[in-house]
N, C-alpha and C positions, 0 to 999 in steps of 0.2 A: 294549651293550659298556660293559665298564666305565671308570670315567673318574678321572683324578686331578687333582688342581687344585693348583700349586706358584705361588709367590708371590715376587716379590723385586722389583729396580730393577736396569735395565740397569747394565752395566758395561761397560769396556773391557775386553778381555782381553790375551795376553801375544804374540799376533800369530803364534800357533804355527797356529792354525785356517785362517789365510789358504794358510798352507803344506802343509796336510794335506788340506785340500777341490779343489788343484790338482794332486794328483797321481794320475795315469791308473787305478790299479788301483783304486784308494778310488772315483773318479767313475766308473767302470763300472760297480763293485757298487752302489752308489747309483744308479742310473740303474735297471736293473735290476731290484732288490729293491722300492724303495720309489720310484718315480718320478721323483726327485728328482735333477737334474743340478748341483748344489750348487754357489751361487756361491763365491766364495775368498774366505770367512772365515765365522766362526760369529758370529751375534747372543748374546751374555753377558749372563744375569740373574744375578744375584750374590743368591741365594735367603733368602727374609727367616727369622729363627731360629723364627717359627710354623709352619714350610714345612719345615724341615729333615730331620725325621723321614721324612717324605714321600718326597724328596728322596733322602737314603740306602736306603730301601727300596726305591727304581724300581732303584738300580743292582745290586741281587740279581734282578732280574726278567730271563726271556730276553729279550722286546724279537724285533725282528726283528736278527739275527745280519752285521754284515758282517765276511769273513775278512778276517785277517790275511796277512800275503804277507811275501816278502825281496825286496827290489833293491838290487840293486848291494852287496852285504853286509853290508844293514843289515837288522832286522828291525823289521818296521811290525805292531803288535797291530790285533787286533780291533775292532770297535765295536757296541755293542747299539743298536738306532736304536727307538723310539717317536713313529708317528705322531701331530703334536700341531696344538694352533689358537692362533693369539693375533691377539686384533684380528679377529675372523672371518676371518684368514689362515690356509689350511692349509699346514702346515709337518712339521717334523720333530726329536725332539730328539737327541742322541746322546750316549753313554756311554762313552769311547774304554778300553780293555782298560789301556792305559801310561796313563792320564790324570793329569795332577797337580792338577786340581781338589777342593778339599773342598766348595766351597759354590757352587759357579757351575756354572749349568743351561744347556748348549752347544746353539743353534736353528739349523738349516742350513733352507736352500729354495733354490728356482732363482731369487729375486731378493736383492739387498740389501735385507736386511728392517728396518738401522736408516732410509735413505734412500725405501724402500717406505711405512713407518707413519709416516714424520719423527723418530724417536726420537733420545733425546739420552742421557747419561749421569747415571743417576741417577730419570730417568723410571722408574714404578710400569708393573707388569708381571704379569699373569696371563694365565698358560699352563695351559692346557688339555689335558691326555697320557691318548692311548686304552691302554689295556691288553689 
């Protein structure tokens, strides 16, 4: 299987991931699709400029597919997910369809993966994404 290798330093992110990994139709399809019962919020690498490239071409890639849906009438995009590893943690990355990310590479799992590895902000970071 092929493998990609992205590089950056954890980041804070904008607190939008805590919100979108606790709602029911997203936690189904993830459960589901790729295993993963995803805790409420994404682990943020803020990907280093050697990685970038990299980086932008994973999100042309399908990825495994989670749909899109509307509740309550709002509409929630898609997400492409790529199973990944960091720290010999198996995990997951995701690519949200709305995303306003330029450089920051979104890690979901069924634990908190900063309180999981002890990671902090600004900590060095490779991930590992199967294709």
């Amino acid at each position: 299987m092929a493998k990609v290798i992205i590089r950056g330093r954890i980041a804070s992110g904008l607190g939008e991931g805590k919100y979108f990994m606790s709602i029911p139709e997203y936690k189904k399809q993830f459960a589901e699709l790729i295993g993963i019962a995803p805790f409420h919020g994404t682990l943020n690498v803020k990907v280093d400029p050697e990685s970038i490239e990299k980086f932008n071409s994973l999100k042309s890639k399908k990825g495994i597919w989670i749909n899109g849906f509307e509740s309550k009438g709002r509409s929630f995009g898609g997400v492409a997910v790529f199973h990944a590893n960091i720290s010999g943690k198996k995990c997951a990355v995701v690519f949200p369809e709305k995303g306003r990310y330029k450089d920051i590479l979104e890690i979901i799992d069924n634990e908190d993966l900063r309180k999981k590895l002890g990671l902090k902000d600004g900590d060095e970071m490779k991930v590992e994404i199967e294709l």
